[in-house]
C-alpha positions as CSV (number, residue, x, y, z in Angstrom):
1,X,-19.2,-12.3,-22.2
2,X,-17.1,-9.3,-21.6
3,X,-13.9,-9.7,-19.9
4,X,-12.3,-6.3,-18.3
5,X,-8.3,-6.8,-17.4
6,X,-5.6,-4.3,-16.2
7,X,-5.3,-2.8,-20.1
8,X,-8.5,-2.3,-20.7
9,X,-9.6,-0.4,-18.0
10,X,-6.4,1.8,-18.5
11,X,-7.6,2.5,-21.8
12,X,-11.3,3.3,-20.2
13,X,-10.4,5.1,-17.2
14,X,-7.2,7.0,-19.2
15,X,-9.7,8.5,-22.4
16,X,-12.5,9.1,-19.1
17,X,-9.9,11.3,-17.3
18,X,-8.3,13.0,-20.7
19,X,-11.4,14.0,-22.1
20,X,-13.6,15.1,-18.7
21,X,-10.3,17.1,-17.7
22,X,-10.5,18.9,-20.9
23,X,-11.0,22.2,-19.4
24,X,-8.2,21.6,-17.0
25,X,-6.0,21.9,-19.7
26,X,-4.7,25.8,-19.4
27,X,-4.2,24.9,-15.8
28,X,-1.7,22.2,-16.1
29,X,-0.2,24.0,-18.6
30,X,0.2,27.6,-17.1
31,X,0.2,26.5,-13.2
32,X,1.6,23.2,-13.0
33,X,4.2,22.8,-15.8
34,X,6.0,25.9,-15.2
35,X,6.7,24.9,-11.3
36,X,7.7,20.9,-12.6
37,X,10.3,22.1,-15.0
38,X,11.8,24.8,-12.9
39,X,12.3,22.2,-10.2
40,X,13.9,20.0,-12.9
41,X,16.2,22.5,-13.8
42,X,17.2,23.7,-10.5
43,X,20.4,22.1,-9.1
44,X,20.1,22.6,-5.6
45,X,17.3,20.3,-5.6
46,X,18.5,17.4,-7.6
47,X,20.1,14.0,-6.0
48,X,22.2,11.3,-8.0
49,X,20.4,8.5,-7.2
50,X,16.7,9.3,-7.9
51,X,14.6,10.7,-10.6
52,X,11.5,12.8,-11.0
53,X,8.2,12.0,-12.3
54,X,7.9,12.7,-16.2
55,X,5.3,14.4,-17.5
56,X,2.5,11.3,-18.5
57,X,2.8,10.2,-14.7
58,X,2.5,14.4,-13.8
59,X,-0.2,14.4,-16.0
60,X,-2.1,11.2,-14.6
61,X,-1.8,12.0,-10.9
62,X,-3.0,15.6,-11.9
63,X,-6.1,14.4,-13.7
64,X,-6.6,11.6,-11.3
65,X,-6.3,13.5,-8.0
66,X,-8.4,16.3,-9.3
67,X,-11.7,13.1,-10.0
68,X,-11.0,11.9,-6.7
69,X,-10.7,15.5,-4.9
70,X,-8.9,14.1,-1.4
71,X,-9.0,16.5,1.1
72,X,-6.2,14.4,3.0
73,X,-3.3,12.6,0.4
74,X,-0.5,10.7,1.6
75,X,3.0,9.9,-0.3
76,X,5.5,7.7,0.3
77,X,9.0,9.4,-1.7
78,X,9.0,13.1,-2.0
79,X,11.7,13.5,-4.1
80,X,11.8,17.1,-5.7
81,X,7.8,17.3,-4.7
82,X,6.9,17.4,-8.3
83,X,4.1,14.5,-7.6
84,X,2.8,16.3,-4.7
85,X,2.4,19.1,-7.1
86,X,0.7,17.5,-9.3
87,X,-1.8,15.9,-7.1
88,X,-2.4,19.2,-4.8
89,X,-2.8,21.5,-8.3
90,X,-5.4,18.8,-9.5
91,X,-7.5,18.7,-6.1
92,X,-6.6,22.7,-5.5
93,X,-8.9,23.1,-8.3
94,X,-12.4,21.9,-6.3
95,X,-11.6,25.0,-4.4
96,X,-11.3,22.6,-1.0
97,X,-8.1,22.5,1.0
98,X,-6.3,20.2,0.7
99,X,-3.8,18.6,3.0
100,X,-0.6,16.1,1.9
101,X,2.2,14.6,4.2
102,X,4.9,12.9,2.3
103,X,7.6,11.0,3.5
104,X,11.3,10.9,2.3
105,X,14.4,9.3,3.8
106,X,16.2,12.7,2.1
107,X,13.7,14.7,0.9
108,X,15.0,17.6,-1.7
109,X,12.4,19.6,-0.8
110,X,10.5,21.1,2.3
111,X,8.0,22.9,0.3
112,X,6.1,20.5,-2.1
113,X,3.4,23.3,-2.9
114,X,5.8,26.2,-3.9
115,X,4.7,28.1,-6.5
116,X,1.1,26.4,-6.5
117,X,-2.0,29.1,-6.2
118,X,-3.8,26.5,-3.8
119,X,-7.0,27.6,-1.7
120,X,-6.7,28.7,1.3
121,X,-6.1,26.4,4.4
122,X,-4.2,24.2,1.8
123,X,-0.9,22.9,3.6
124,X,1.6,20.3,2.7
125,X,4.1,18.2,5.3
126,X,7.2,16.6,4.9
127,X,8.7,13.9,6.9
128,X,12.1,12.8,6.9
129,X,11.9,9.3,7.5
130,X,10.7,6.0,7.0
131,X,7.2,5.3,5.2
132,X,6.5,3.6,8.6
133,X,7.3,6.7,10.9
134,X,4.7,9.1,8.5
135,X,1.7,6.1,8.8
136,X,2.7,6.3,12.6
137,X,2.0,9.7,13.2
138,X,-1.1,9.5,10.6
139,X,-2.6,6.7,12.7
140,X,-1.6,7.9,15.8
141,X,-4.4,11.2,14.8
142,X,-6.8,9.2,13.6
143,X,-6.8,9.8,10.4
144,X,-8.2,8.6,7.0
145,X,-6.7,9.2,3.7
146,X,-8.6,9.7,0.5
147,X,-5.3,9.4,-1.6
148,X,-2.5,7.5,-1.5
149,X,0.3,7.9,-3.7
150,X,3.4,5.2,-3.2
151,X,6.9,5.8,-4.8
152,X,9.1,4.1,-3.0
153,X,9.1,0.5,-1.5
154,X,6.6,-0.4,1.1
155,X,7.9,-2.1,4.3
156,X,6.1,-5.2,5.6
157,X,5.6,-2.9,9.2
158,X,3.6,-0.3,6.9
159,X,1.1,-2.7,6.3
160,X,-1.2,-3.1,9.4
161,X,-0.6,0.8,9.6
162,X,-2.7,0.8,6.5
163,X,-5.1,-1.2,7.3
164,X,-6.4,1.6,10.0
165,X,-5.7,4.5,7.5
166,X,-7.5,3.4,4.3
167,X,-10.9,4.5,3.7
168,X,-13.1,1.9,1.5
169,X,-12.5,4.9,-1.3
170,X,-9.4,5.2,-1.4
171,X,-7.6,5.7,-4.5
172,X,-4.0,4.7,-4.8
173,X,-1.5,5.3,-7.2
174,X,1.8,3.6,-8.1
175,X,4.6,5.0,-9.8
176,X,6.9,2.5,-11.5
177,X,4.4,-0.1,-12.8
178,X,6.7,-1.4,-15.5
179,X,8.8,-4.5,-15.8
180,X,10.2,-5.4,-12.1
181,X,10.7,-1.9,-11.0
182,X,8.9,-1.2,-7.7
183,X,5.4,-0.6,-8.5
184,X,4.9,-4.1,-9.4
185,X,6.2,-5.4,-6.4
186,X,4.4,-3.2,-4.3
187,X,1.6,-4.0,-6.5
188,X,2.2,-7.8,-5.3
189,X,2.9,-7.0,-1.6
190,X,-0.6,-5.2,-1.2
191,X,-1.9,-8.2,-2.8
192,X,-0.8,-10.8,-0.5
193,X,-2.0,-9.3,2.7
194,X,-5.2,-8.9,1.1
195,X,-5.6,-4.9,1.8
196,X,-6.2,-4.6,-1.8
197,X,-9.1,-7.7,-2.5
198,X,-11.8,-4.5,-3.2
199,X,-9.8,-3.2,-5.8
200,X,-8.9,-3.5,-9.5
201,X,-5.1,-2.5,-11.1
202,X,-5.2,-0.4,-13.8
203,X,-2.1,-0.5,-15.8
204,X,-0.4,3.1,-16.8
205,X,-2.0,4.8,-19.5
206,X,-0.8,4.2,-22.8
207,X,0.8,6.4,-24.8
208,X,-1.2,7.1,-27.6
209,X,-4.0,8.4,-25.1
210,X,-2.0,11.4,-24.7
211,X,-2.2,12.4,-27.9
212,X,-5.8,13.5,-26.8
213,X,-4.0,16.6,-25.2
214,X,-1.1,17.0,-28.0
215,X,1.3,15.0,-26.0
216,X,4.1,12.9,-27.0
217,X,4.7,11.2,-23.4
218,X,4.2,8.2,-21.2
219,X,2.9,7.2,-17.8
220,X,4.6,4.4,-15.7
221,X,2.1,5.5,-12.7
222,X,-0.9,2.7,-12.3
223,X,-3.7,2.8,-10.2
224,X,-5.8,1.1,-7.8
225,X,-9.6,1.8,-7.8
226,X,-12.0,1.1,-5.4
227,X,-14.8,-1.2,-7.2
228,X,-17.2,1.1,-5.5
229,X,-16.0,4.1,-7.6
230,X,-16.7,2.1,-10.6
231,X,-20.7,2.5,-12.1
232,X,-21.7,1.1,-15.1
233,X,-23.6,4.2,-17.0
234,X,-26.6,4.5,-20.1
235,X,-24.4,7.4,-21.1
């Protein structure tokens, strides 16, 4: 019988999203890159205690984002915005709008989509506050979101909040799936209050999948899909 696990769909979904996002290439390269490392290398924006996304994780939220084209993604920890800009370049690129609200306790940045040639209409918020004040305000219009990306720690009051904001198609993506770091143990919070029982992990891509694009880099971002976004295929 075949047996699927949290490594083996990493593999699957990782070579899927590397080799259909081909094309993409020249735009992560001459749109996105340019606007991560001069973030990176600008002091104003940088803070002691916290560090930016590297460049497999920029790459996986790009390639991930763009499959899933949200028109409405959430993030909890804004940082420097470099993971907002990766996921509103890779959903920019369906030509759609899109829409982000992050959260940060001390966000670096007010303008996560600086120096992005998004379509028009496209607009990104930042909240400086708790994870719990952003799914307020989100819930208190009703809304749905399409993508969720969570780096920083969930609190337990965030979780009934998303309950009402998930959509059964939600993707969701943790950064800091390794060892104990955070994304296991928000990995394991979702998990016990069941929000998460329609969903499989998938484990950070591993390294040698990069090499697809002529990258020497890793991913510590994993991933929660929907099990209705997974089809079994002749082809």
């Amino acid at each position: 019988m075949l047996r699927l696990n949290a490594s083996s769909l990493s593999r699957a979904f990782g070579q899927q999203l590397l080799d259909e996002g081909a094309h993409l290439k020249p735009v992560f390269e001459q749109q996105l890159l340019p606007v991560i490392s001069a973030r990176l290398l600008d002091p104003s924006l940088q803070r002691s205690n916290s560090g930016s996304i590297g460049l497999g994780s920029a790459l996986s939220l790009f390639l991930a984002s763009h499959r899933r084209a949200p028109k409405l993604i959430a993030e909890v920890g804004t940082y420097i915005g470099n993971s907002a800009a990766a996921m509103g370049c890779g959903a920019g690129v369906a030509q759609q709008a899109v829409q982000l609200i992050t959260c940060d306790m001390n966000p670096c940045t007010q303008l996560p989509f600086k120096g992005l040639n998004l379509p028009e209409g496209s607009k990104a918020q930042v909240v400086q506050g708790t994870s719990t004040n952003m799914f307020e305000f989100l819930t208190s219009k009703g809304a749905k979101i399409d993508m969720l990306h969570i780096d920083g720690r969930l609190m337990k009051n965030d979780l009934k909040l998303l309950s009402q904001l998930l959509n059964p198609d939600t993707l969701i993506a943790l950064d800091d799936c390794e060892g104990d770091e955070k994304g296991h143990m928000n990995l394991d919070l979702l998990r016990r209050t069941g929000l998460i029982q329609n969903y499989v992990y998938v484990e950070p891509f591993p390294r040698e999948l990069f090499h697809r694009w002529g990258l020497e880099t890793r991913s510590v971002t994993g991933f929660l899909l929907p099990q209705i976004s997974i089809n079994f295929t002749r082809q």
